[in-house]
LUMLUMDREN-2810 file (N, C-alpha, C; in Angstrom, 1 decimal):
<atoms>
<atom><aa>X</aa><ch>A</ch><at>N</at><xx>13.4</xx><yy>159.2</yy><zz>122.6</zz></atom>
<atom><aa>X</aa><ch>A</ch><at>CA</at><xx>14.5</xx><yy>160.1</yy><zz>122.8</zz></atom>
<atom><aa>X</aa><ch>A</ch><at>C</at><xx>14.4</xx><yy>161.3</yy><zz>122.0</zz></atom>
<atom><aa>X</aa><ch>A</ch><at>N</at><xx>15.0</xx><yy>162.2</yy><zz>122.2</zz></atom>
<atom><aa>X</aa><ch>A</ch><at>CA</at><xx>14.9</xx><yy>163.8</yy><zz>121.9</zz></atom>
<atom><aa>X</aa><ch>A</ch><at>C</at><xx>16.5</xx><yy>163.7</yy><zz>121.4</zz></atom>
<atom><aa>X</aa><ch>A</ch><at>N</at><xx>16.5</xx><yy>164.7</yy><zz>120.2</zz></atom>
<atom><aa>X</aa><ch>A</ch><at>CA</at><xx>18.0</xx><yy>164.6</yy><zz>119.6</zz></atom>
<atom><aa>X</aa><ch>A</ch><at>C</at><xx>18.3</xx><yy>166.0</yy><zz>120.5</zz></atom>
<atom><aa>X</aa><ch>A</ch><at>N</at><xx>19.2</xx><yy>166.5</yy><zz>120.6</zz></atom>
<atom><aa>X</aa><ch>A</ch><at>CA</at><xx>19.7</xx><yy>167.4</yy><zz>120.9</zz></atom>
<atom><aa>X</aa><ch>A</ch><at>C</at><xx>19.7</xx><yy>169.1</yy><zz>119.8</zz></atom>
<atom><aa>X</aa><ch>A</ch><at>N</at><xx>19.6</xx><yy>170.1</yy><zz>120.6</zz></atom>
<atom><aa>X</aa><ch>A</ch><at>CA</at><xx>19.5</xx><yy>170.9</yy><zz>119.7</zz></atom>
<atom><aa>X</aa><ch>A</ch><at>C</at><xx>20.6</xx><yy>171.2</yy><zz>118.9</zz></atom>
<atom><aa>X</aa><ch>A</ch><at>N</at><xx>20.9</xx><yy>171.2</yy><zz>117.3</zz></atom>
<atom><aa>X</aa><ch>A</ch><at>CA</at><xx>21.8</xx><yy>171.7</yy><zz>116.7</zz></atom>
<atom><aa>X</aa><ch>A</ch><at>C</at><xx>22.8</xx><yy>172.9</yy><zz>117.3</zz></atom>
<atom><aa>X</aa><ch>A</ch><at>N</at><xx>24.0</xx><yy>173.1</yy><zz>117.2</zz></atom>
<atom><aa>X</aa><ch>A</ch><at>CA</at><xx>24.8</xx><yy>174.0</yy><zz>117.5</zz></atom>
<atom><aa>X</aa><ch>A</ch><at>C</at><xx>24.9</xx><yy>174.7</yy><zz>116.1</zz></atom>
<atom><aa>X</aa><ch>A</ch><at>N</at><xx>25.3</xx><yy>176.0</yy><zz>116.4</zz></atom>
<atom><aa>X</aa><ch>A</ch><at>CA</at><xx>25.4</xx><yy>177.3</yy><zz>115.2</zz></atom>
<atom><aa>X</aa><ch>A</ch><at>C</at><xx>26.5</xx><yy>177.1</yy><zz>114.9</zz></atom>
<atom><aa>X</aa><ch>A</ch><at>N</at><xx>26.8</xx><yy>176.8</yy><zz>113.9</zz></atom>
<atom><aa>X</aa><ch>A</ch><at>CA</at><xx>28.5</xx><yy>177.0</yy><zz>113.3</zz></atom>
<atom><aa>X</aa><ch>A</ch><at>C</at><xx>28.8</xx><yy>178.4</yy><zz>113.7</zz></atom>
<atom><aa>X</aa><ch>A</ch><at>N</at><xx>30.0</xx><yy>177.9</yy><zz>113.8</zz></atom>
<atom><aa>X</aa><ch>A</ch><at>CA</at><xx>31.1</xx><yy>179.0</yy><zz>114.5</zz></atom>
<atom><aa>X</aa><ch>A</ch><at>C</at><xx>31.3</xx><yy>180.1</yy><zz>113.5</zz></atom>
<atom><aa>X</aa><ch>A</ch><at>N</at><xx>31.7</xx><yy>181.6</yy><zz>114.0</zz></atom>
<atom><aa>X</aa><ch>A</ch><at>CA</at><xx>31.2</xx><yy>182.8</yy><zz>113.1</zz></atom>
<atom><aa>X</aa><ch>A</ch><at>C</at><xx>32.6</xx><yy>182.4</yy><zz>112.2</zz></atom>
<atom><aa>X</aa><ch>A</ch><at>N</at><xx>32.1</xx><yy>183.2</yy><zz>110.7</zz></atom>
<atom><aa>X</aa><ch>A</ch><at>CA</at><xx>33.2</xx><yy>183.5</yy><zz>110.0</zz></atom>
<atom><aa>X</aa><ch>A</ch><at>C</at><xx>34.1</xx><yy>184.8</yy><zz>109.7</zz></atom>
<atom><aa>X</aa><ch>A</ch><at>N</at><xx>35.2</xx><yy>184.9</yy><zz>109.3</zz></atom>
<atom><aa>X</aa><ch>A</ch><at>CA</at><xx>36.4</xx><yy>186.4</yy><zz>109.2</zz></atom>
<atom><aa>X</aa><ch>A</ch><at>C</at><xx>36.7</xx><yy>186.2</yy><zz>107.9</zz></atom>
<atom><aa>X</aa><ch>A</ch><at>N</at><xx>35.6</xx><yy>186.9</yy><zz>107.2</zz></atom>
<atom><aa>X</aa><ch>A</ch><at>CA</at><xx>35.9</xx><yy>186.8</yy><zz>105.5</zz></atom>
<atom><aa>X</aa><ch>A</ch><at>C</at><xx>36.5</xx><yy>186.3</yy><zz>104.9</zz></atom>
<atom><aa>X</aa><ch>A</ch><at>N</at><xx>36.5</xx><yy>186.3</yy><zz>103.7</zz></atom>
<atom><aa>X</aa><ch>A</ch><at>CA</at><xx>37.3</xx><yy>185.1</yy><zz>103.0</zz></atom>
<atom><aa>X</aa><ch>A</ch><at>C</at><xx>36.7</xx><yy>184.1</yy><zz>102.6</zz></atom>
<atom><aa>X</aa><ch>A</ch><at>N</at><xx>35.5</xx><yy>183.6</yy><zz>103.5</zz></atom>
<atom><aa>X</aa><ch>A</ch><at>CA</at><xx>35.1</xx><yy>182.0</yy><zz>103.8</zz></atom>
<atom><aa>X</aa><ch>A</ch><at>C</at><xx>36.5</xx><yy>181.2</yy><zz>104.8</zz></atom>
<atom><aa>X</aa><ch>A</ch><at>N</at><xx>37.3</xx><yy>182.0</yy><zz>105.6</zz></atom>
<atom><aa>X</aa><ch>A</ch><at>CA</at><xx>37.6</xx><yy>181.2</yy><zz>106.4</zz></atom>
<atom><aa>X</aa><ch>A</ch><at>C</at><xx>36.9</xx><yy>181.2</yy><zz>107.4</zz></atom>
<atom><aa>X</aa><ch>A</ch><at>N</at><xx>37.3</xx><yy>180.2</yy><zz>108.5</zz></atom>
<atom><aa>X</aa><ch>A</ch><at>CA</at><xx>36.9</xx><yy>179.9</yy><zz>109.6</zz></atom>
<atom><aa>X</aa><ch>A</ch><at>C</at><xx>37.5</xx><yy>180.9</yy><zz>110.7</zz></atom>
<atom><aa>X</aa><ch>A</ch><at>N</at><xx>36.6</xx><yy>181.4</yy><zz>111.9</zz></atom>
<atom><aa>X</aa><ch>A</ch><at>CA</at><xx>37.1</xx><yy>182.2</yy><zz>113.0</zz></atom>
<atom><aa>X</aa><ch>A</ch><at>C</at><xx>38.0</xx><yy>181.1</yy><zz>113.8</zz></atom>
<atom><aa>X</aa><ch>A</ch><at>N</at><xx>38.9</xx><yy>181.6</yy><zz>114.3</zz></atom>
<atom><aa>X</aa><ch>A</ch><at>CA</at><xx>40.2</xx><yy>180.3</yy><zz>115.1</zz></atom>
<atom><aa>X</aa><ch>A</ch><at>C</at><xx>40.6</xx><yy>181.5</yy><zz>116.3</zz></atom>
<atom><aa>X</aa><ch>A</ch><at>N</at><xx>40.1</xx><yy>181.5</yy><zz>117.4</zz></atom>
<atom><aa>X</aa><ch>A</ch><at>CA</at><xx>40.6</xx><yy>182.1</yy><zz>118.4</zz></atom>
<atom><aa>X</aa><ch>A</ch><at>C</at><xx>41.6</xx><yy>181.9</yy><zz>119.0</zz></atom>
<atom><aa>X</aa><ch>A</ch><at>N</at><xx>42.3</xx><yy>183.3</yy><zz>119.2</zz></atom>
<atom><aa>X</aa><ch>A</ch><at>CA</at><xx>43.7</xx><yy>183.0</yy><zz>119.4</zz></atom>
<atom><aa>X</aa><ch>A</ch><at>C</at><xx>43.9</xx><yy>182.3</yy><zz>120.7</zz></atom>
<atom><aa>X</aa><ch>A</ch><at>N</at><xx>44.7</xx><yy>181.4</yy><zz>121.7</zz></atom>
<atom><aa>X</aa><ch>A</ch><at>CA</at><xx>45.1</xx><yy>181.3</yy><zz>123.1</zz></atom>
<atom><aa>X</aa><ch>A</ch><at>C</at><xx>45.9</xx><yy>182.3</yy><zz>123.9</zz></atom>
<atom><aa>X</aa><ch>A</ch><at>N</at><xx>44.8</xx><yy>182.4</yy><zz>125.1</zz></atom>
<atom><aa>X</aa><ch>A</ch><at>CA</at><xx>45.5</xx><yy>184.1</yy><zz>125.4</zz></atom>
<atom><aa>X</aa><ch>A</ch><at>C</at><xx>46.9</xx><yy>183.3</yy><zz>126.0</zz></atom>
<atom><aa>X</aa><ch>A</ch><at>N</at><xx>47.7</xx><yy>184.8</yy><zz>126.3</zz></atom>
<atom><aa>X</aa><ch>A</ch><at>CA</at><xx>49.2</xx><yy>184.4</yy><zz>126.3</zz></atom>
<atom><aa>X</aa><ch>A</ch><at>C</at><xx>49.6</xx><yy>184.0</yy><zz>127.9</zz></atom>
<atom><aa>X</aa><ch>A</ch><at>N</at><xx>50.3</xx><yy>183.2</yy><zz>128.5</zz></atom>
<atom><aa>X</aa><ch>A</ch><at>CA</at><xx>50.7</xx><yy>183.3</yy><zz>129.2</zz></atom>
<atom><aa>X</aa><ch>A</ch><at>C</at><xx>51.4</xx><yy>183.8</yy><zz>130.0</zz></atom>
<atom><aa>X</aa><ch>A</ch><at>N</at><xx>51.4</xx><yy>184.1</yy><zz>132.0</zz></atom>
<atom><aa>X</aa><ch>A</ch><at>CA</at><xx>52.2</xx><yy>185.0</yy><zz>132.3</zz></atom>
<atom><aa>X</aa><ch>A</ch><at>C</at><xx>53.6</xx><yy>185.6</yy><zz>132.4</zz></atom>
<atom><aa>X</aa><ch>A</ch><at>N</at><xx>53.9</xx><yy>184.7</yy><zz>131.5</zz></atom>
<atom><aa>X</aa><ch>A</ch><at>CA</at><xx>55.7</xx><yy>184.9</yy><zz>131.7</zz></atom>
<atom><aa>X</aa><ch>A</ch><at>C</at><xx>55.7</xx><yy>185.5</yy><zz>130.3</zz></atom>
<atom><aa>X</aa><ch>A</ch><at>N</at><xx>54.9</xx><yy>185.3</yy><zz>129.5</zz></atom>
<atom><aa>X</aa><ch>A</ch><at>CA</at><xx>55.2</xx><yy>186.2</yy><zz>127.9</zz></atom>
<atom><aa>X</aa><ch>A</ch><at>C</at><xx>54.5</xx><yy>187.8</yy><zz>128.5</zz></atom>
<atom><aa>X</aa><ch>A</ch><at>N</at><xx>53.4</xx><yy>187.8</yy><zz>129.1</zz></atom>
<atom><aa>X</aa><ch>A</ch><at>CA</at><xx>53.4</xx><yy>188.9</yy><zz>129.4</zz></atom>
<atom><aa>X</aa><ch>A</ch><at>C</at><xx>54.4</xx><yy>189.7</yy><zz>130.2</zz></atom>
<atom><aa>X</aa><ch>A</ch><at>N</at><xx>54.7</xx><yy>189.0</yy><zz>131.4</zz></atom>
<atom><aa>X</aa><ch>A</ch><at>CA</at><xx>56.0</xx><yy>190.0</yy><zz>131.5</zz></atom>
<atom><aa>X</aa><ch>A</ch><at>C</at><xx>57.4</xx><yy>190.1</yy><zz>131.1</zz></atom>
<atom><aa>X</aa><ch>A</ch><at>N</at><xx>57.7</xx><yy>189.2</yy><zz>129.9</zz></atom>
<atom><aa>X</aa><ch>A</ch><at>CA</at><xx>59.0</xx><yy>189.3</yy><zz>129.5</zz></atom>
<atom><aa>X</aa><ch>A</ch><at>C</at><xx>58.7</xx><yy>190.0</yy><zz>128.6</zz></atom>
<atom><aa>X</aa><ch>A</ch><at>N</at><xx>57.5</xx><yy>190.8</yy><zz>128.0</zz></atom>
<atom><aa>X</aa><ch>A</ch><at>CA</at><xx>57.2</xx><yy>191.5</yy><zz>127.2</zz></atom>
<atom><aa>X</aa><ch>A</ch><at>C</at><xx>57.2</xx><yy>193.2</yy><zz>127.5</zz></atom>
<atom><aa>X</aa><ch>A</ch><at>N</at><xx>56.4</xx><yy>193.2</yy><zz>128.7</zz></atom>
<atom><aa>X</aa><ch>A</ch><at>CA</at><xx>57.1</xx><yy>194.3</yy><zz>129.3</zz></atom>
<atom><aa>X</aa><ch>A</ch><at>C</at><xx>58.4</xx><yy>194.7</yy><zz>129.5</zz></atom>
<atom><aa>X</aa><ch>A</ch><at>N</at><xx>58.8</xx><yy>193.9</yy><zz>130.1</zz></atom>
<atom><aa>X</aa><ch>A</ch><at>CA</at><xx>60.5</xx><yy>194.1</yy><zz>130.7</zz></atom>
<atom><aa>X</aa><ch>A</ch><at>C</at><xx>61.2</xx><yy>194.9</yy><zz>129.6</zz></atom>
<atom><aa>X</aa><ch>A</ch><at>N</at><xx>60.6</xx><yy>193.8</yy><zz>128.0</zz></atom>
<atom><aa>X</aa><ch>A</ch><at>CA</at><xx>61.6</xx><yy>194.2</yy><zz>126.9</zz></atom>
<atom><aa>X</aa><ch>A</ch><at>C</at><xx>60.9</xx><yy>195.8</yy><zz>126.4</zz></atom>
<atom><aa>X</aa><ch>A</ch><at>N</at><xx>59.9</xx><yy>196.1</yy><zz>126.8</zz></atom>
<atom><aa>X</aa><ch>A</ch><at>CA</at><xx>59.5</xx><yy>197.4</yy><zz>126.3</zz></atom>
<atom><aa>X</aa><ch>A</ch><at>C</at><xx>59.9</xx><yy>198.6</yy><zz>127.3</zz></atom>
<atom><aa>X</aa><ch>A</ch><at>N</at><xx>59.9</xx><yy>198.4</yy><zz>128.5</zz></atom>
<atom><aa>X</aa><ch>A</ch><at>CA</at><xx>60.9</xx><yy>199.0</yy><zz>129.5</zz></atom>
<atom><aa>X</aa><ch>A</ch><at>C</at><xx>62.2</xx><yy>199.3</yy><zz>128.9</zz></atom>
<atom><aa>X</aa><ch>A</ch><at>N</at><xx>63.0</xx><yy>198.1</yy><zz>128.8</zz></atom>
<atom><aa>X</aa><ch>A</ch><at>CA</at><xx>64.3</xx><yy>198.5</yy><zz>128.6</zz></atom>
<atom><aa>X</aa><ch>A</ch><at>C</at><xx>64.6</xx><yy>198.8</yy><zz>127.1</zz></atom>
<atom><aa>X</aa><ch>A</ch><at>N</at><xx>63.4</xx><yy>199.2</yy><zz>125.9</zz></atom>
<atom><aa>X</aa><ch>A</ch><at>CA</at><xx>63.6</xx><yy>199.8</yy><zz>125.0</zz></atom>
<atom><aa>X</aa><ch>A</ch><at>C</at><xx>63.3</xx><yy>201.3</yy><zz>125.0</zz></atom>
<atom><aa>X</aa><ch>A</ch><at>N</at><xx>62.6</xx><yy>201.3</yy><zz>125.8</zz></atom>
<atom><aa>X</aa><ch>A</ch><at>CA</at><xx>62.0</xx><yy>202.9</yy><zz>126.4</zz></atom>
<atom><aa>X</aa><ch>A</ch><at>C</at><xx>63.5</xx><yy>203.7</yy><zz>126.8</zz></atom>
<atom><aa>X</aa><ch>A</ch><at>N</at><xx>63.8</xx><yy>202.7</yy><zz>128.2</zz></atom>
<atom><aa>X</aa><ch>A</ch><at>CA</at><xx>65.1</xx><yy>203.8</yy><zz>128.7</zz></atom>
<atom><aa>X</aa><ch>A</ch><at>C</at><xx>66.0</xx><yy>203.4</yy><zz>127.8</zz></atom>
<atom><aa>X</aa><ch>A</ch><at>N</at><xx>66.1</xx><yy>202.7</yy><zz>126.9</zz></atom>
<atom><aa>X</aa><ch>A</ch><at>CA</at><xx>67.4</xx><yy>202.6</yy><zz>126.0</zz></atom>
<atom><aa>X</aa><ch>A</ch><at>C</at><xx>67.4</xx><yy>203.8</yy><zz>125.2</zz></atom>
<atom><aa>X</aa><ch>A</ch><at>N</at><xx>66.5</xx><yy>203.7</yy><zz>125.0</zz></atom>
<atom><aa>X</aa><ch>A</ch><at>CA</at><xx>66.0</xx><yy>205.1</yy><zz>123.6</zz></atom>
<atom><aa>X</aa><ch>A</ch><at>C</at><xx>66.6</xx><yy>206.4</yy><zz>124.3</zz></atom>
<atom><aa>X</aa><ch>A</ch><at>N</at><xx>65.5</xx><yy>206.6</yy><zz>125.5</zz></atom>
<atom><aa>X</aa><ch>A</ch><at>CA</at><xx>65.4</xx><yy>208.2</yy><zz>126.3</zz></atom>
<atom><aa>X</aa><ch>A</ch><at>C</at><xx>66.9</xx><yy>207.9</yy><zz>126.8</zz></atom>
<atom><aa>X</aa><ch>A</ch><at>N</at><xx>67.5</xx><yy>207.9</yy><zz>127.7</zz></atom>
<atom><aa>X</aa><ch>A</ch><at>CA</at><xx>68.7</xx><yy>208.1</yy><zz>128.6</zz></atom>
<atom><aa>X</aa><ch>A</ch><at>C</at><xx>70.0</xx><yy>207.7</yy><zz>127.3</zz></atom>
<atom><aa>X</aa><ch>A</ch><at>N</at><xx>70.7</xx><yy>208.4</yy><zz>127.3</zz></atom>
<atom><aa>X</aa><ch>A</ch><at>CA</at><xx>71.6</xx><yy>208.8</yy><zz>127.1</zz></atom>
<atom><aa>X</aa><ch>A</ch><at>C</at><xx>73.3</xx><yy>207.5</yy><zz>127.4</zz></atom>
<atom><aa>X</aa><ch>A</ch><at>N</at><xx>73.1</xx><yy>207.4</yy><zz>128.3</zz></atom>
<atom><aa>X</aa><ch>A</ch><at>CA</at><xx>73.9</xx><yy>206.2</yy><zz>128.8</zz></atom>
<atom><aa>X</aa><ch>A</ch><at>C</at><xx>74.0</xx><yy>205.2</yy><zz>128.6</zz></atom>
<atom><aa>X</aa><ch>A</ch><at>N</at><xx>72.9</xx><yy>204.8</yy><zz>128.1</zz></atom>
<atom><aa>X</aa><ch>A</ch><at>CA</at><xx>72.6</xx><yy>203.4</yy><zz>127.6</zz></atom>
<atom><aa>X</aa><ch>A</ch><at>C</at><xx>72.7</xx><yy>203.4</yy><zz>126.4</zz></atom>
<atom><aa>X</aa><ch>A</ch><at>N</at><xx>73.4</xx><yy>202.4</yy><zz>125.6</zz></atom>
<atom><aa>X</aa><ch>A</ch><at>CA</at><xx>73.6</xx><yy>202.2</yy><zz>124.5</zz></atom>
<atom><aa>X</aa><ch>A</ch><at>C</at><xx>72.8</xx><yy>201.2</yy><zz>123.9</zz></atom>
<atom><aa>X</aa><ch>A</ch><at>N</at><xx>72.4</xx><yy>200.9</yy><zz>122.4</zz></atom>
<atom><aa>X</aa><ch>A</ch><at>CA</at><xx>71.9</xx><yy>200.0</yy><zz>122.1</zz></atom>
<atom><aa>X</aa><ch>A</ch><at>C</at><xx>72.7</xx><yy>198.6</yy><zz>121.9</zz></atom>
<atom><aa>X</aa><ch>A</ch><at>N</at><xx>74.2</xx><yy>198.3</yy><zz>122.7</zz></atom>
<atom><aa>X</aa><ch>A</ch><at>CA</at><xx>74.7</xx><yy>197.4</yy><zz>122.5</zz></atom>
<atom><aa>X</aa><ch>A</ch><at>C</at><xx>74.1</xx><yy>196.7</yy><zz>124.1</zz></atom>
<atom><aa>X</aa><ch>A</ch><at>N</at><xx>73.9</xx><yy>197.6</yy><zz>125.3</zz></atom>
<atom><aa>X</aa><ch>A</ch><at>CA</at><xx>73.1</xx><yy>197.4</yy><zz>126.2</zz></atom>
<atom><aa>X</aa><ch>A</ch><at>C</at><xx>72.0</xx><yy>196.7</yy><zz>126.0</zz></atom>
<atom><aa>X</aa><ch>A</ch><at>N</at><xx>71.3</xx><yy>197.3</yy><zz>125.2</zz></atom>
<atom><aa>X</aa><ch>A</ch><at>CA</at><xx>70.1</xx><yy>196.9</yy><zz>125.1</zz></atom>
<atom><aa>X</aa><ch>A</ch><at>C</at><xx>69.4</xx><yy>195.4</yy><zz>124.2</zz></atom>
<atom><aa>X</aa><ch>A</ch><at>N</at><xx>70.7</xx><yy>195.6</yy><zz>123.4</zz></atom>
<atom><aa>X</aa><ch>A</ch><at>CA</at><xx>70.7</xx><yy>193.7</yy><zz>122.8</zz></atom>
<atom><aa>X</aa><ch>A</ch><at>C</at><xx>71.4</xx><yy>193.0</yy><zz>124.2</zz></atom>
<atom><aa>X</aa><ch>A</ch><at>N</at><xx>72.0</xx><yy>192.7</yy><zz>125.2</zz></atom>
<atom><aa>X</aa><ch>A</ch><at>CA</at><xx>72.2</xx><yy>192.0</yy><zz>126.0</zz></atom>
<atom><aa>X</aa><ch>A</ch><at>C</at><xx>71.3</xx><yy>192.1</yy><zz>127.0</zz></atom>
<atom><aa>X</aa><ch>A</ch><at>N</at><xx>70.4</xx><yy>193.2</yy><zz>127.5</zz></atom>
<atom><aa>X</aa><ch>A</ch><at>CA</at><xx>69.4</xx><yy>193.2</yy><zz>128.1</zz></atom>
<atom><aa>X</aa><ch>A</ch><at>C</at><xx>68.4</xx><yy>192.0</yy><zz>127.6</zz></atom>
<atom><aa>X</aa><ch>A</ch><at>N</at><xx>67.9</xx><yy>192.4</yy><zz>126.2</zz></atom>
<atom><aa>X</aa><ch>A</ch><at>CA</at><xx>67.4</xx><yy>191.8</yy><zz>125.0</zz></atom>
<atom><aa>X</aa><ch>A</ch><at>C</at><xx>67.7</xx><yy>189.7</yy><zz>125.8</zz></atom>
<atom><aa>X</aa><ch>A</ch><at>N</at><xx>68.7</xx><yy>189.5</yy><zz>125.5</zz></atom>
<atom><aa>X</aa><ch>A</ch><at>CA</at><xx>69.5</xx><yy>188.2</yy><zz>125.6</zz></atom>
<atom><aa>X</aa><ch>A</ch><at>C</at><xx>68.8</xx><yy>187.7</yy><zz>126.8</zz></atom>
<atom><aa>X</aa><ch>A</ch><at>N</at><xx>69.3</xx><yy>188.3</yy><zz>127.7</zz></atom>
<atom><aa>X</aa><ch>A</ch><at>CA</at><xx>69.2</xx><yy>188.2</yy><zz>129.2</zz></atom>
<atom><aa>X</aa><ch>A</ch><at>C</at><xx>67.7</xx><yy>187.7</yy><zz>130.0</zz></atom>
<atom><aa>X</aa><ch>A</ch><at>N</at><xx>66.7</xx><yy>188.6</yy><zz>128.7</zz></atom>
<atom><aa>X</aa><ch>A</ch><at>CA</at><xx>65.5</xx><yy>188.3</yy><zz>129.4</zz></atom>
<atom><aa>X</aa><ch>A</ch><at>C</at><xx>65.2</xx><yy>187.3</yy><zz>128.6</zz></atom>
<atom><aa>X</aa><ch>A</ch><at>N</at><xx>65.7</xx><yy>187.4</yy><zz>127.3</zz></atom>
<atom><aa>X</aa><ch>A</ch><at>CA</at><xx>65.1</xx><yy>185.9</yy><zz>126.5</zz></atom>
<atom><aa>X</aa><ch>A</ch><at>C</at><xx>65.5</xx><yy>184.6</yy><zz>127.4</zz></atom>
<atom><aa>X</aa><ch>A</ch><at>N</at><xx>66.8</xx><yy>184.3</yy><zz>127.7</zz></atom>
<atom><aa>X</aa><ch>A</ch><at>CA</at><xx>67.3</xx><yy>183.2</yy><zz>128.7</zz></atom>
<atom><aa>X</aa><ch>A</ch><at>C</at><xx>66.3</xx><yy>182.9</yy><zz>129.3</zz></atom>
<atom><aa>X</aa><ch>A</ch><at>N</at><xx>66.5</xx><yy>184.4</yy><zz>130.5</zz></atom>
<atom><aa>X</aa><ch>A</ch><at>CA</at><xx>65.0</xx><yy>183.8</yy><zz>131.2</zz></atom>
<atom><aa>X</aa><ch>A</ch><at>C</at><xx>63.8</xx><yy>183.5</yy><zz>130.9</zz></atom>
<atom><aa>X</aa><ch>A</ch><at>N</at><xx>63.0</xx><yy>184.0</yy><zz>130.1</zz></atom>
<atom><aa>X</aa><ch>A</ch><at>CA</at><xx>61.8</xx><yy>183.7</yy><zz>129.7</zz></atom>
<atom><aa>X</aa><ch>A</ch><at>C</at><xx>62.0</xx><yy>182.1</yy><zz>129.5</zz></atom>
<atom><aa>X</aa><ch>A</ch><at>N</at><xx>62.7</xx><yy>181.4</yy><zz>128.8</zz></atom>
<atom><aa>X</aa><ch>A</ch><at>CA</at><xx>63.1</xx><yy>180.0</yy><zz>128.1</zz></atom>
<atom><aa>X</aa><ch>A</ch><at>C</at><xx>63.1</xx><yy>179.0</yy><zz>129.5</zz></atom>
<atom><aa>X</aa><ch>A</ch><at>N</at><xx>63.7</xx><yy>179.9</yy><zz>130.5</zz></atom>
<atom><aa>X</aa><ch>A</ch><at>CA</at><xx>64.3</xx><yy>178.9</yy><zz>131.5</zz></atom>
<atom><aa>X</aa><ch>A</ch><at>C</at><xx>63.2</xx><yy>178.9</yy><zz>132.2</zz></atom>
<atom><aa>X</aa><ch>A</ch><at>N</at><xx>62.1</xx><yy>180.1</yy><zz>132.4</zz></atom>
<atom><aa>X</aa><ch>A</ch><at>CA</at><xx>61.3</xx><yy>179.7</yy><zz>133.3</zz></atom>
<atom><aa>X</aa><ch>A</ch><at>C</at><xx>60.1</xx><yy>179.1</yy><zz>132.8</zz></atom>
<atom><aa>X</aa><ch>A</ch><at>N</at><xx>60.1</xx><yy>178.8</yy><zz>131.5</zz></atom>
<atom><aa>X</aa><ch>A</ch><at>CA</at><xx>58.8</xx><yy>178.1</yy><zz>130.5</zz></atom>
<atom><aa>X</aa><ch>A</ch><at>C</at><xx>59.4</xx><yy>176.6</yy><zz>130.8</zz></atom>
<atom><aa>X</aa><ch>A</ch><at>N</at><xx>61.0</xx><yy>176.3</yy><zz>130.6</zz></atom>
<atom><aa>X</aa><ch>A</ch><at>CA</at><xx>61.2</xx><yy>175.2</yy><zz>130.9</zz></atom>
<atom><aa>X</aa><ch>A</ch><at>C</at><xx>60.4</xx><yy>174.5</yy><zz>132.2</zz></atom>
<atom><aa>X</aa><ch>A</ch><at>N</at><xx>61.3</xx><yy>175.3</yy><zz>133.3</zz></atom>
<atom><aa>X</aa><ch>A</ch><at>CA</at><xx>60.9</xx><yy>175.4</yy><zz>134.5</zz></atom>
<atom><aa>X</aa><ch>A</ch><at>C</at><xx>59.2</xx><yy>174.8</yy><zz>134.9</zz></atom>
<atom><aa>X</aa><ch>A</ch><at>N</at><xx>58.4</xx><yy>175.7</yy><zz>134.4</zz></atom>
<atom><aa>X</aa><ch>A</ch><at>CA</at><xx>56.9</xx><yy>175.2</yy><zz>134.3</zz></atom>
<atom><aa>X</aa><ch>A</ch><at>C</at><xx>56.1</xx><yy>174.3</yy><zz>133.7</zz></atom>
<atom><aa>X</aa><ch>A</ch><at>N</at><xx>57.1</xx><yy>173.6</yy><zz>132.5</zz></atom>
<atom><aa>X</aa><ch>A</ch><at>CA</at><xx>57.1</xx><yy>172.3</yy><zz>131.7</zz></atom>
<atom><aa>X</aa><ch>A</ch><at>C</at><xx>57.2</xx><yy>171.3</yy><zz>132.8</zz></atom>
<atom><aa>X</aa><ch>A</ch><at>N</at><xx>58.6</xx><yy>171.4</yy><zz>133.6</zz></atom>
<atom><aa>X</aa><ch>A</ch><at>CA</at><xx>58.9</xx><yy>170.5</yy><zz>134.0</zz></atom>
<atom><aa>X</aa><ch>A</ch><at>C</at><xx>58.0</xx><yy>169.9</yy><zz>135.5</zz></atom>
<atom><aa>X</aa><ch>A</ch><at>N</at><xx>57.5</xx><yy>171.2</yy><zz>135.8</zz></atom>
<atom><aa>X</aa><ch>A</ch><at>CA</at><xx>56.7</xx><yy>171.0</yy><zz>136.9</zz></atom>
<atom><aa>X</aa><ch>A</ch><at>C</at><xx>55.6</xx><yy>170.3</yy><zz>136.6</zz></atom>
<atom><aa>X</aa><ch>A</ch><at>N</at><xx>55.1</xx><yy>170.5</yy><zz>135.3</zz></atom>
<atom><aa>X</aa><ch>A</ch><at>CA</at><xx>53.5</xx><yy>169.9</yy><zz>134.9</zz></atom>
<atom><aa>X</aa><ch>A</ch><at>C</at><xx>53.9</xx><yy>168.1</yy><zz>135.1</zz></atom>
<atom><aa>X</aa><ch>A</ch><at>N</at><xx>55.5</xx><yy>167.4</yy><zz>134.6</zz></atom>
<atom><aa>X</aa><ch>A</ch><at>CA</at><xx>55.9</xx><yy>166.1</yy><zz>134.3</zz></atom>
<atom><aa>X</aa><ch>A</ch><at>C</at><xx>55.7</xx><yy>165.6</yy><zz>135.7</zz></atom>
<atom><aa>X</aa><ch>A</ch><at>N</at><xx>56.4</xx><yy>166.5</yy><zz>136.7</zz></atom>
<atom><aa>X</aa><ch>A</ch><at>CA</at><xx>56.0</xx><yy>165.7</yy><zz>137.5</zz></atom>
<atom><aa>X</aa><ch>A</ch><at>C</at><xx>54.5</xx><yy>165.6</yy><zz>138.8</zz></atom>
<atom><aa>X</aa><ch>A</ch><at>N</at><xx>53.4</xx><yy>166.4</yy><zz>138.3</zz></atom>
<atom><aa>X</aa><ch>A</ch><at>CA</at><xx>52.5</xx><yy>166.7</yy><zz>138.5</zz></atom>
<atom><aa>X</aa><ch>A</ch><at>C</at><xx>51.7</xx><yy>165.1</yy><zz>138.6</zz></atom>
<atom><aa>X</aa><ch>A</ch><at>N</at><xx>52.0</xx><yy>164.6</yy><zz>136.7</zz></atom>
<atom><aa>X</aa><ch>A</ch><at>CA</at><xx>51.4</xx><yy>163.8</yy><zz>136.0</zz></atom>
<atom><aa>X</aa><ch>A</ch><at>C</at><xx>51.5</xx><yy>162.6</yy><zz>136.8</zz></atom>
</atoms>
């Protein structure tokens, strides 16, 4: 039998720590992330909008974000 070829230890990010790759983000953080930079954008520029607007905008999309991560939780249970 033949051993297998050794693997290279994984690179390092100074310090002497270990590199730990992040997990890219999923699509509901990406677009609740947008939304919220949209509606900080016209909060800012336009005139009408207030920033008491834009904490309940804020709110609104966090809800959702929550409910639809719930949502995709709950689909994986009954996948299983």
């Amino acid at each position: 039998m033949s051993t297998p070829p050794a693997q290279p230890p994984p690179p390092t990010q100074g310090y002497e720590r270990p590199y730990v790759p992040l997990p890219a983000p999923n699509g509901e953080l990406v677009v609740f992330l947008l939304a919220w930079l949209v509606v900080l954008i016209v909060t800012a520029a336009a005139d009408a909008v207030q920033w008491t607007h834009f904490l309940a905008a804020t709110v609104v999309l966090a809800a959702a974000y929550m409910l639809s991560r719930g949502i995709a939780k709950a689909g994986r249970v009954f996948e299983a």
